[in-house]
C-alpha positions in Angstrom: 82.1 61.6 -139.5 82.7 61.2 -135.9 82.0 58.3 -133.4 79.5 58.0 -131.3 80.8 55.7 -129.2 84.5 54.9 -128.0 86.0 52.6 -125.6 88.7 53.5 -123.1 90.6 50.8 -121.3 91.7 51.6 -117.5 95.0 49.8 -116.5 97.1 49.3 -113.3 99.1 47.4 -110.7 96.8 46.6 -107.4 96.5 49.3 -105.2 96.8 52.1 -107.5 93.8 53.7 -106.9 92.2 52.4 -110.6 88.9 50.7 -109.3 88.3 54.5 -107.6 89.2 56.1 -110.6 87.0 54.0 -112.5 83.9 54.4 -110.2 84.5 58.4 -110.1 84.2 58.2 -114.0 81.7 56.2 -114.4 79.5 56.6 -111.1 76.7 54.4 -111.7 76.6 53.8 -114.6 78.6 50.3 -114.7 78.0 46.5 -114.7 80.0 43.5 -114.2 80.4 40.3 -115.8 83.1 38.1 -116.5 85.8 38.0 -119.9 85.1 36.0 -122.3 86.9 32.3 -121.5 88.2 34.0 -118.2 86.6 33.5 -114.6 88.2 37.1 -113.7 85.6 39.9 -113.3 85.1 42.4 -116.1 83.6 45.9 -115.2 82.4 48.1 -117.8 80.8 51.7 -117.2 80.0 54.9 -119.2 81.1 58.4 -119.0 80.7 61.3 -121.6 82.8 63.8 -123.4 80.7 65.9 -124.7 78.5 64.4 -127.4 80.5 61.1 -127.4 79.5 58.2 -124.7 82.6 56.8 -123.5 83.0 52.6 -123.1 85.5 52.9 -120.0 86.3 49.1 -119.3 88.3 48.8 -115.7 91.1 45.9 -116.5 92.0 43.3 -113.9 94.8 44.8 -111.7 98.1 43.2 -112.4 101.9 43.7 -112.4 102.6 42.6 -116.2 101.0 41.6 -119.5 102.7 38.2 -119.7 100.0 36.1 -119.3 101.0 34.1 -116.4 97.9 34.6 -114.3 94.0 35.0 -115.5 93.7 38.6 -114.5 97.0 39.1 -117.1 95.8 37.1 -119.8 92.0 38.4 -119.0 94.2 41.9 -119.8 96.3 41.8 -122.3 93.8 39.6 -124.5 91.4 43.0 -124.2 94.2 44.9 -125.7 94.7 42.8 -128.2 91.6 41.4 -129.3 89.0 44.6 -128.4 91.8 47.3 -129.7 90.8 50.6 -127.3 90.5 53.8 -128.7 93.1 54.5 -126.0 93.8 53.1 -122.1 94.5 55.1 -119.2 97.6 54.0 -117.4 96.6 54.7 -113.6 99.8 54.8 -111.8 101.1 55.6 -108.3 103.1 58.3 -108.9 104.7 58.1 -104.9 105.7 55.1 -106.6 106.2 55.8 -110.2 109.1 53.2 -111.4 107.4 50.3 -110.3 104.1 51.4 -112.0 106.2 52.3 -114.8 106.7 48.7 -115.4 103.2 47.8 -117.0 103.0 51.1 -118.9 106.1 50.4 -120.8 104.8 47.0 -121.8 101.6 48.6 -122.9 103.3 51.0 -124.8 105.5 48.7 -126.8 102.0 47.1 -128.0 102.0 50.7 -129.5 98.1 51.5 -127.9 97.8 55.0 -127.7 98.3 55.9 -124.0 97.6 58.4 -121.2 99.1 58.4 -118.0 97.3 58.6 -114.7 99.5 60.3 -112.1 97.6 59.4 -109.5 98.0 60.1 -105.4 99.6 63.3 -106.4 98.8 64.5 -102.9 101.0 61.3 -101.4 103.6 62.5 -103.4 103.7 65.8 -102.4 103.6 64.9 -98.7 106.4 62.9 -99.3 108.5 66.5 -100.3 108.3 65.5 -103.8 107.2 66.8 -107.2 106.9 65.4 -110.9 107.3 67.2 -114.0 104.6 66.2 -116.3 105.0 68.3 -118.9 108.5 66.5 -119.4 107.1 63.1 -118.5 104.7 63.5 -121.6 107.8 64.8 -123.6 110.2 61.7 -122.7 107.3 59.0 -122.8 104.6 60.4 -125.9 102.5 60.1 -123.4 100.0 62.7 -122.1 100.3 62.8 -118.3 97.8 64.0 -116.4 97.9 64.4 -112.1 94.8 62.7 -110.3 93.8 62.4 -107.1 90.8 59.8 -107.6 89.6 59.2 -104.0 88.9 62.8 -104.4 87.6 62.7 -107.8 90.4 65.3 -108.9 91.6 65.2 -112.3 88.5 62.8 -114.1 87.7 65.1 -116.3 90.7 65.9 -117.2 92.3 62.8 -117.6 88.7 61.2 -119.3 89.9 64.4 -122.4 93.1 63.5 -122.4 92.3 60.0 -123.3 89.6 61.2 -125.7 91.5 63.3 -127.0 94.8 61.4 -128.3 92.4 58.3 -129.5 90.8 61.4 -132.2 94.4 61.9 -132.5 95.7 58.6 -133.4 92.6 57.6 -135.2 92.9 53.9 -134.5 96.9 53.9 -135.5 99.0 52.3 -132.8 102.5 53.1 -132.5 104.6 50.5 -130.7 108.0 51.9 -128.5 110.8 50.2 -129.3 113.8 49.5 -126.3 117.0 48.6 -127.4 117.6 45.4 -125.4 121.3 45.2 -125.7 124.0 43.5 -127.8 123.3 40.2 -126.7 119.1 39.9 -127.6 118.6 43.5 -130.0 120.1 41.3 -133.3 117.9 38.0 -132.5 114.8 40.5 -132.1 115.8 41.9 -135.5 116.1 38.2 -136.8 113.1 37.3 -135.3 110.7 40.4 -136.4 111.3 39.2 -140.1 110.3 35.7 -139.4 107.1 37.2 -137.9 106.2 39.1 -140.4 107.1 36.7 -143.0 104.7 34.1 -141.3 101.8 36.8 -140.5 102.1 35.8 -136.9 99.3 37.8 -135.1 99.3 39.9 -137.9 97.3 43.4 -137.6 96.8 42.6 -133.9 100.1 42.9 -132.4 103.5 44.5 -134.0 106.0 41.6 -135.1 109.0 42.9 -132.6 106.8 42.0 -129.4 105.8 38.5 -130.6 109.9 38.2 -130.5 109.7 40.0 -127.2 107.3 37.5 -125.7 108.9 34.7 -127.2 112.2 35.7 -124.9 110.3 35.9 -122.3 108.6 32.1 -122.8 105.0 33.4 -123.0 103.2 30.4 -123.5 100.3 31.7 -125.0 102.2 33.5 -127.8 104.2 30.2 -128.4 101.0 28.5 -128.8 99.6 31.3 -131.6 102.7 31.0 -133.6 102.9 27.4 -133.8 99.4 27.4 -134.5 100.1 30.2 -137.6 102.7 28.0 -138.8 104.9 25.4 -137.6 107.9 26.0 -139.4 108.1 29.5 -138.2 107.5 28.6 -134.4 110.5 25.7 -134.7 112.7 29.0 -136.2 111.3 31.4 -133.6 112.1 28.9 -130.6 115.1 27.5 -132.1 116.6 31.0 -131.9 115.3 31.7 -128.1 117.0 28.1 -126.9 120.2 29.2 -128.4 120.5 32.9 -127.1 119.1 31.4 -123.5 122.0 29.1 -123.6 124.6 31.8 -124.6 123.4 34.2 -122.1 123.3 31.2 -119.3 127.0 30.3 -120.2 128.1 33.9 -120.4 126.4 36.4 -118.2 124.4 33.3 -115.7 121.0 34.6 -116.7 118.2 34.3 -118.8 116.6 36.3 -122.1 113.5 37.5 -119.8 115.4 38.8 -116.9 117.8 40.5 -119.4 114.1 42.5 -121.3 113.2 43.2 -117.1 116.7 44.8 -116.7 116.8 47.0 -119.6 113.1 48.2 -119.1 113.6 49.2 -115.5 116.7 50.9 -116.9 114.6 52.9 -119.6 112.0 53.7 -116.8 114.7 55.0 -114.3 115.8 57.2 -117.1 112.8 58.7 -117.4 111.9 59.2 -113.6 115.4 60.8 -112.5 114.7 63.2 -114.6 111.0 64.2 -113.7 111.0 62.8 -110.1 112.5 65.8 -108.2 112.9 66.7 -104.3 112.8 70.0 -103.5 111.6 69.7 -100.2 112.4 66.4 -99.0 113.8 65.7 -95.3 116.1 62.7 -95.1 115.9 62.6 -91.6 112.1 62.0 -91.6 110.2 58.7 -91.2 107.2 59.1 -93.1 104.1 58.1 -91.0 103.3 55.1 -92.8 106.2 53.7 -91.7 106.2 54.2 -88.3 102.3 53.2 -88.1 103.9 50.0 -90.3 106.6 49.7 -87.3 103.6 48.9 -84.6 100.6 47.5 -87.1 102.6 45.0 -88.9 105.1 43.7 -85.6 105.6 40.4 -85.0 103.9 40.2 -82.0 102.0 43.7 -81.8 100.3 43.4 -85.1 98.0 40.7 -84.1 97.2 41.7 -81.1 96.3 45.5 -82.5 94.2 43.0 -85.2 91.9 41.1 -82.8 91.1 44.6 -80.9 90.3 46.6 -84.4 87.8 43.4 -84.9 86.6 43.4 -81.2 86.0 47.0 -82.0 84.4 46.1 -85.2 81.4 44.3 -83.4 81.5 46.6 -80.5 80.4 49.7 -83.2 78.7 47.6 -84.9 76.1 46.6 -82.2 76.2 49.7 -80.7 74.9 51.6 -83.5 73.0 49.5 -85.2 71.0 48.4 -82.4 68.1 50.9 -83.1 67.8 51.3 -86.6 68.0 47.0 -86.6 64.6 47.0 -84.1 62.9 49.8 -86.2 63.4 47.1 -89.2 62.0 44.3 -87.4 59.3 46.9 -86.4 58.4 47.9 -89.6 58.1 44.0 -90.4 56.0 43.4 -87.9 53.6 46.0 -88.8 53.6 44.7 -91.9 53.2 41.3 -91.1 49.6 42.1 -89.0 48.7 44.7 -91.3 48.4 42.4 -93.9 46.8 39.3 -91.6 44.2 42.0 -90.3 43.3 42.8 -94.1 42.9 39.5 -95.2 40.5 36.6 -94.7 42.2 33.3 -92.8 43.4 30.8 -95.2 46.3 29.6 -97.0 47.0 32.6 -99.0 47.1 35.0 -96.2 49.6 32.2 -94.4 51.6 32.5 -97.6 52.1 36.2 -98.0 52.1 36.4 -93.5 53.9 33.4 -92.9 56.1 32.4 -95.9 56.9 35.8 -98.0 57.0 38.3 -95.1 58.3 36.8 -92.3 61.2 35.3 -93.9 62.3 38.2 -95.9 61.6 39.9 -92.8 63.6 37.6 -90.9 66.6 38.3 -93.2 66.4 42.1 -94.3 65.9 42.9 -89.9 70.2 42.7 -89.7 70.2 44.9 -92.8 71.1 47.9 -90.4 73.0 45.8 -89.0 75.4 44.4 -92.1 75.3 47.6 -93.8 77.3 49.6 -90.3 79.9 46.5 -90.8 80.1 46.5 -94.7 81.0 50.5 -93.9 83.8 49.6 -91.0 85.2 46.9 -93.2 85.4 49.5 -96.5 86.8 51.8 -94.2 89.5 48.9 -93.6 90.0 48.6 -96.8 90.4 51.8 -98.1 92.8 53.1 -95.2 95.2 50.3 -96.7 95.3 48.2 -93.1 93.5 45.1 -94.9 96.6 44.6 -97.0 99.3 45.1 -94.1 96.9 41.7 -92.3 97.6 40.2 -95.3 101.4 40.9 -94.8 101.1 40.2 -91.2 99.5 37.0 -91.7 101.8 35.8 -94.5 103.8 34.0 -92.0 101.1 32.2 -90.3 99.4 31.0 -93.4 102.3 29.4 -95.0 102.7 26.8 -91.4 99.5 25.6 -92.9 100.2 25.7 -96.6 98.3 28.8 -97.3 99.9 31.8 -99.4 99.9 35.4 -97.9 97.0 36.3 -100.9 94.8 34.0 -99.5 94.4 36.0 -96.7 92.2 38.6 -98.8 89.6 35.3 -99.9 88.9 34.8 -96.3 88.5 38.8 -95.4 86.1 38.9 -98.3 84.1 36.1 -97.5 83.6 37.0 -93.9 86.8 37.2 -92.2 85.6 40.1 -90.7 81.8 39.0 -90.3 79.7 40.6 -93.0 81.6 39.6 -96.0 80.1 36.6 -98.6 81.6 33.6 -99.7 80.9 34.2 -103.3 82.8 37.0 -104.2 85.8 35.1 -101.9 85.6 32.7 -103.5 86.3 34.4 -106.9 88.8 36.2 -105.2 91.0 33.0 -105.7 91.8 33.7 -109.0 94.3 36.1 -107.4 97.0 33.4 -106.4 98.5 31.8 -108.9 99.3 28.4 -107.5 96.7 25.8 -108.7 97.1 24.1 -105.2 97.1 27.0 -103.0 93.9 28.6 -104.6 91.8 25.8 -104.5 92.8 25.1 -100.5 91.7 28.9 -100.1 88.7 28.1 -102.5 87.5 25.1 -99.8 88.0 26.8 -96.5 86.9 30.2 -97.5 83.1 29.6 -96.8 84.5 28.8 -93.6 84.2 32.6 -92.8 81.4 34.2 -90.9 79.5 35.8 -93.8 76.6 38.3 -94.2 74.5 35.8 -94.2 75.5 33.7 -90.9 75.8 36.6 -89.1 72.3 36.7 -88.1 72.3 32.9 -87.1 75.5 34.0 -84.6 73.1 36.9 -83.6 70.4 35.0 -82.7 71.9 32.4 -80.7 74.2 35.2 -79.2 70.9 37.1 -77.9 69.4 33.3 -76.7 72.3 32.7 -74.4 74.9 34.8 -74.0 72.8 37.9 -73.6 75.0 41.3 -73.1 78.1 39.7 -74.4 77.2 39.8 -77.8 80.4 41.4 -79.2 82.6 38.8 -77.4 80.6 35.9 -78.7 81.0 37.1 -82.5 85.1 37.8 -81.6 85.2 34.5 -80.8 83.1 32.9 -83.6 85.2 35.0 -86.1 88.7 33.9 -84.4 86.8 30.2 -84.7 86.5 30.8 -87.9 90.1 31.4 -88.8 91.3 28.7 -86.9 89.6 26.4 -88.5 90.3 27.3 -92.1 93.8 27.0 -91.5 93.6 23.6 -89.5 91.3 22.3 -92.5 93.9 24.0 -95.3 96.6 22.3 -93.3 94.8 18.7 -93.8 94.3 19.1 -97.1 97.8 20.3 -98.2 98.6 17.5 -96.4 96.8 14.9 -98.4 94.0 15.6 -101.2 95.5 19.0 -102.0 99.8 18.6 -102.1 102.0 20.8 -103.9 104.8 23.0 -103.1 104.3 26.7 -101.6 105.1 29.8 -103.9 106.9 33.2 -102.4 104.9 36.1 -101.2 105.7 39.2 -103.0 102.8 41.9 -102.3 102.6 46.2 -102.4 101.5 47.6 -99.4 99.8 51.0 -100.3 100.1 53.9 -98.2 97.9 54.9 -95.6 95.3 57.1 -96.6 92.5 58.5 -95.2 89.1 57.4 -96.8 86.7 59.5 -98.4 82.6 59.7 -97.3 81.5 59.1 -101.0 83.5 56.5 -101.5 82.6 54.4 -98.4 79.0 54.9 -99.1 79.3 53.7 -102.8 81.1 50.3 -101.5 78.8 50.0 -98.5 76.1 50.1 -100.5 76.9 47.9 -103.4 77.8 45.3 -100.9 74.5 45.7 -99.1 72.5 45.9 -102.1 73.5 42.5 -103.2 72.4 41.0 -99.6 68.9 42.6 -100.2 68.4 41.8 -103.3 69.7 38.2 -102.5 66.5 38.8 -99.6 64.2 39.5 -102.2 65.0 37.2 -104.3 66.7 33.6 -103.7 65.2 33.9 -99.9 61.8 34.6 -100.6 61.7 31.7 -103.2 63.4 29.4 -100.6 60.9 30.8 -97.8 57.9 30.4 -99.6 59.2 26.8 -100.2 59.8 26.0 -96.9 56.5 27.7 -95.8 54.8 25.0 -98.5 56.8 22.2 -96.8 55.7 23.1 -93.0 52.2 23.5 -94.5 51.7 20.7 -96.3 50.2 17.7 -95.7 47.5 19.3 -93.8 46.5 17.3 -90.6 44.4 14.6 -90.6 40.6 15.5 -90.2 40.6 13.1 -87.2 43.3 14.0 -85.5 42.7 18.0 -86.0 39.1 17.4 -84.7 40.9 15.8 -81.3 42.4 19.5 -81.1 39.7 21.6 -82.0 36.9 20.0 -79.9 39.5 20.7 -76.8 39.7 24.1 -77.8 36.2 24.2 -78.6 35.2 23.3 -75.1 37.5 25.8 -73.6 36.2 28.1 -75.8 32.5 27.5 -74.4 33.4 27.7 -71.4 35.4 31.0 -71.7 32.3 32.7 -73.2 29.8 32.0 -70.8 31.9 33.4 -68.3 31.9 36.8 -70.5 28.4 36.5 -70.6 27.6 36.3 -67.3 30.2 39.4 -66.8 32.8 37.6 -64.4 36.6 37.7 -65.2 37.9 34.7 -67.4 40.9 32.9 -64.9 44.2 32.7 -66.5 44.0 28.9 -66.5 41.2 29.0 -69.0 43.6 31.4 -71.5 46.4 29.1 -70.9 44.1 25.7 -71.4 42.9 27.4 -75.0 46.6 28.5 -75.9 48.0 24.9 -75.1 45.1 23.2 -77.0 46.3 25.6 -79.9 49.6 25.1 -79.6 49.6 21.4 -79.4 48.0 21.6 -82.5 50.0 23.6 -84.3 52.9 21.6 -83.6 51.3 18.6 -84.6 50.4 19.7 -88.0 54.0 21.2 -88.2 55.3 17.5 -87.1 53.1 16.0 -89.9 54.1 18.3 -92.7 56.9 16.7 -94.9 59.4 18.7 -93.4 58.5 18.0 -90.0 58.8 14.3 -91.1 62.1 15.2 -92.2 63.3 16.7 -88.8 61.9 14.3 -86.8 63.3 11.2 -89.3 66.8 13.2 -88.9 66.8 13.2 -84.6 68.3 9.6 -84.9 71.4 11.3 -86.4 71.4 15.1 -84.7 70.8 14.2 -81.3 74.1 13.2 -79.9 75.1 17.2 -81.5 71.9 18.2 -79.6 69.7 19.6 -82.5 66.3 18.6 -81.8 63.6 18.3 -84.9 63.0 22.0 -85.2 66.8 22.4 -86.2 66.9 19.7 -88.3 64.7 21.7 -90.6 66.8 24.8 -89.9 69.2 23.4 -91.5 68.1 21.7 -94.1 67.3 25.4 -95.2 70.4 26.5 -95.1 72.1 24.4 -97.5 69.9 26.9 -100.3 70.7 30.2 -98.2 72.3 30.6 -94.5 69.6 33.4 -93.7 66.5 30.7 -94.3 68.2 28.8 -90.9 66.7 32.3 -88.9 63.4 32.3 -90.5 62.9 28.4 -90.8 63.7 28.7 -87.0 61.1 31.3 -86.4 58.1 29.6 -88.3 59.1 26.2 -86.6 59.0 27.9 -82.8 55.9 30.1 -83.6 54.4 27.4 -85.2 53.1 28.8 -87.7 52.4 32.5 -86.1 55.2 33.7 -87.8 56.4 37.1 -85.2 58.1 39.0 -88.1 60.3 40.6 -85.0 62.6 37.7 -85.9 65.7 37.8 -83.6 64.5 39.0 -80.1 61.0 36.6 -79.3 62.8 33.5 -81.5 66.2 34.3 -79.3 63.4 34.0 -76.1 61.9 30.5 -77.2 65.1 29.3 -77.8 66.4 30.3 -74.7 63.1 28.6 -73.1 63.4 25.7 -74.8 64.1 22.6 -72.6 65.4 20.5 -75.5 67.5 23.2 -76.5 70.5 24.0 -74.7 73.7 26.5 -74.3 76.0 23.1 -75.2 73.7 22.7 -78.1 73.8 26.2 -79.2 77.9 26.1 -79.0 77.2 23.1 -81.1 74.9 24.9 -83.4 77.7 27.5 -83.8 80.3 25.1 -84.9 78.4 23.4 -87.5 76.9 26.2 -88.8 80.8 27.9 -89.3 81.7 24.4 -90.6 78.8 23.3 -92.8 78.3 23.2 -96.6 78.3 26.6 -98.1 75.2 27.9 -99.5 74.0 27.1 -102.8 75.3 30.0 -104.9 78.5 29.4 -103.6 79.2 25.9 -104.4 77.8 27.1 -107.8 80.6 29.5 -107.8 83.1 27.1 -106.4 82.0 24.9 -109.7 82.7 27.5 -112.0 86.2 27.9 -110.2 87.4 24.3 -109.4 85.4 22.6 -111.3 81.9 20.2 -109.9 84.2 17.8 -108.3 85.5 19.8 -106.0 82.2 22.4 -105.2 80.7 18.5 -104.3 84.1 18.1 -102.5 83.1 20.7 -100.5 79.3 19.8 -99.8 80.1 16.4 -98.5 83.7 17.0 -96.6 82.5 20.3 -94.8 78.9 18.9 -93.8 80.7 15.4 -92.2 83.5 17.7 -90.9 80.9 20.1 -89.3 78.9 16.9 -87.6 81.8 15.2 -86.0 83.0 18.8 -84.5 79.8 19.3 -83.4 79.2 16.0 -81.4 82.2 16.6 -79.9 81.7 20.3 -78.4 77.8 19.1 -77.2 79.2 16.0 -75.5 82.1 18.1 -74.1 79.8 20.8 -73.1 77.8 18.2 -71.4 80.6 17.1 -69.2 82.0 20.2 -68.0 78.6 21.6 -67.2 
């Protein structure tokens, strides 16, 4: 009878076009978790061939199957342990040895295979052609030509895969590579003692535990001594001694020799289907002459900082409109709902607490969602990885590797990212040292969620220069994640620095579908973050500027002023004459003052006023005290804490431009204390579902680290640019 169900692996270096591939297949019909014992993410969708639901699991991107780094181990332990019905190998056919590599290595686990040529359309630019029909003949392997950005070849490559797993029927048949004179008779040697000793037995064939032995896998080392001792002391008494025979004789080791012989297989295989019949020798392909400017020394950067300039500049240019409908429709909202209802506490919970700060937050949704699409667009043209290359050099001054580089672009580096998923991004490099100094200064970025803190104080005071001022925060930014990497490579955080080896993809041109699908998965997450964590921390905060209610006394002191004024503005009405601005004033004061004393009173007004003592000499007056209290939850409460602190509790769900006016207004709160504001806020703790993150990465010493360093870090900096501020003014 057949299966219902079948699971397909999807394999492949970085850049190879897999995670495309995998969202074509499985459109949206995926989740994402994490593997089992692994912090690397695991993405699972669903696909169909024709009465059969397909399990298509998207494997970590990596170069190998040793498991040196998670994403390997997170791989090769799915392979092992879940056994596929089949994987796809997605390759990069313009670059078809190098992606050989992996498939070879999954091939002599003996999983039934099919091969992704993918980028065919690159390849053929390039004046060449592949011959797949021989490709399957030479490898057992049915090879299939995609182009995945354009969703060509899914459904073919989706039956192929389908198609061989009916075939093989769950039987695996592992390829075997001679190896040479020197390792082929140890292998021998050591297959029987496998098998003998039942090492792995039924998960993996007995000639690769030998392989991976050779090659020093730990992991494998540690399964067979664990199966049986006196077979491990065989099996590693046998590697020392043909590692010391080929040191003596040849100056090399057992791995490099398996690395040698496989790249020799795989070269057989592509001069024979790799062919030119077009090619000009004399042609430099565009990539690399666009690689010639965009990657220079001393051009690259330069081109950076104006793509990011340019960045903002579309950003608020375009977003601009569809950002004040938002607040708009917020707004409506907002006195809709407090015309419908009766006054009291509920109405100031749903008005004050629920709408207006989701409001506050989902108003830059337009906003974030233009920059999540510029960004993708980055990404997916392939000039992301070359500022990685670019700024390889520049990180490792500061003790930073070249990968780290793609953590901070995540997080923020380019304003709209989030520190969460940079900070999982980590698990890339493979230095403990390195990742966990990316892990720290990460949050450092300018994330989705700052942005609107950066907008708001941009509209207060640097009105018309708004593109500038975010430049300038992100370039902040930077520089202070590598001045605070360099200090802690320099003391809590030593080690030595490992070599940058990274693919840079070609340039491509980026599909419509495909930019939508990442914009709005990114921008989905930030709303539903809004609905969610915000409005729980909102409706908090709305509870602690609410409560304790104002003493009856001292309310009565208020409302008998207003009263009066009240009286007085009545009998004029009556009597028909015109009521003097002085008496609208008088009533608005009297309400005002009173608001702000019950906001003073509440416990966290008491907070904010307890915490001027400490915030003053950075110029944060009570109001931002609570601010920013907030914002150790979520960096998008500081915006609507702000707003219900300066309304005083007349929430305007406009959010950015009558909060940026009362700042501006506000005596107590100047342009040195906004520079100020902008520096801590870069430099402070990072939210709290990041340093739950950062736990799950590095452990709670070092998310706690984080918490305490970066918030005494971001007070001292900020002292310093108010008092400085001070003086030059």
């Amino acid at each position: 009878m057949q299966k219902q169900t079948m699971t397909v692996g999807l394999a492949g270096n970085p850049n190879c076009g897999k995670t495309t591939l995998f969202n074509s297949l499985t459109g949206s019909h995926q989740h994402v978790g994490n593997w089992p014992g692994v912090t690397v993410e695991k993405k699972m969708g669903h696909a169909r061939v024709g009465e059969v639901e397909v399990d298509v699991v998207d494997l970590p991107g990596t170069y190998s199957l040793t498991a040196y780094s998670e994403e390997e181990k997170a791989a090769r332990n799915f392979l092992i342990e879940d056994r596929p019905a089949a994987v796809i190998s997605v390759l990069n056919a313009d670059a078809l040895e190098r992606n050989l590599y992996l498939a070879v290595q999954i091939m002599e686990l003996g999983v039934p295979l099919v091969l992704a040529l993918n980028m065919m359309d690159e390849v053929r630019k390039a004046g060449k052609d592949i011959d797949t029909a021989l490709l399957t003949k030479l490898t057992g392997c049915p090879a299939v030509e995609t182009v995945a950005r354009q969703g060509k070849g899914k459904r073919e490559i989706l039956q192929a895969a389908f198609d061989l797993a009916q075939e093989r029927d769950g039987t695996w048949i592992p390829l075997r590579i001679t190896y040479g004179p020197d390792l082929d008779p140890v292998l021998d040697e050591m297959e029987f003692i496998v098998q003998a000793a039942g090492i792995m037995a039924g998960k993996v064939p007995a000639r690769w535990v030998g392989i991976k032995y050779l090659e020093n896998d730990s992991s494998v080392i540690r399964r067979g001594r664990e199966a049986s001792p006196e077979a491990a002391d065989k099996l590693e008494a046998l590697t020392a001694k043909v590692a010391a025979h080929l040191r003596k004789t040849l100056n090399t080791s057992p791995d490099a020799i398996i690395a040698d012989y496989r790249y020799g297989y795989i070269a057989g295989i592509t001069r024979q289907v790799v062919r030119y019949p077009a090619i000009d020798h004399e042609r430099i392909r565009l990539s690399d002459r666009m690689d010639q400017v965009l990657t220079h020394q001393f051009a690259g950067p330069i081109v950076m900082g104006l793509v990011i300039y340019l960045l903002y500049t579309l950003t608020f240019a375009v977003g601009e409109v569809p950002m004040t409908w938002v607040q708009d429709a917020f707004a409506w909202l907002g006195e809709t709902v407090k015309d419908a209802m009766g006054d009291g506490l509920l109405r100031s919970l749903i008005v004050d607490g629920a709408i207006a700060g989701v409001g506050g937050v989902m108003g830059f949704v337009p906003l974030i969602m233009i920059m999540f699409f510029l960004l993708s667009a980055l990404e997916d043209t392939g000039y992301v990885a070359r500022m990685a290359y670019m700024l390889d050099r520049v990180f490792r001054i500061f003790g930073l590797h070249g990968t780290s580089v793609l953590p901070f672009i995540v997080s923020g580096g380019i304003a709209g990212g989030c520190a969460v998923p940079g900070v999982m991004a980590t698990r890339a490099l493979r230095s403990p040292k390195e990742k966990l100094a990316t892990l720290l200064t990460a949050p450092f970025m300018t994330c989705g969620a700052k942005v609107p803190v950066f907008l708001m104080l941009a509209a207060a005071f640097f009105p018309g220069h708004e593109a500038v001022v975010m430049s300038a925060v992100t370039l902040s930014a930077w520089v202070a994640a590598l001045l605070v990497a360099k200090l802690l490579r320099s003391t809590v955080v030593r080690g030595e620095s490992t070599p940058f080896v990274m693919e840079l993809p070609p340039y491509r041109m980026p599909t419509l579908r495909g930019l939508c699908i990442h914009t709005w998965e990114r921008s989905w997450e930030y709303m539903r973050k809004a609905g969610t964590i915000i409005l729980a921390i909102s409706i908090l905060i709305w509870a602690a500027m609410t409560f304790p209610a104002l003493p009856e006394d001292a309310a009565k002191t208020f409302t008998d002023r207003a009263d009066a004024v009240t009286v007085q503005i009545d009998d004029l009405k009556a009597k028909g004459q015109e009521v003097p601005a002085e008496l609208d004033n008088a009533l608005a004061t009297a309400e005002a003052e009173q608001s702000e004393a019950a906001l003073r009173n509440s416990f966290a007004g008491r907070a904010g006023v307890a915490m001027e003592s400490i915030t003053s000499p950075a110029g944060f007056n009570w109001r931002v005290n609570i601010a920013l209290l907030g914002g150790f939850a979520a960096k998008e409460v500081i915006v609507s804490t702000l707003g219900t602190a300066y309304s005083l509790g007349e929430i305007d769900a406009e959010d950015a431009a009558p909060l940026s006016e009362m700042l501006s207004k506000d005596e107590s709160f100047s342009k040195a204390a906004a520079l100020a504001l902008i520096a801590f806020v870069i430099l402070y703790a990072p939210c709290s579902v990041t340093i739950v993150a950062m736990a799950k990465e590095a452990g709670w010493k070092w998310a706690l680290f984080s918490m305490t360093f970066n918030t005494g870090l971001a007070y001292v900096v900020a002292v310093i640019i108010f008092q400085a501020s001070r003086l030059l003014a």
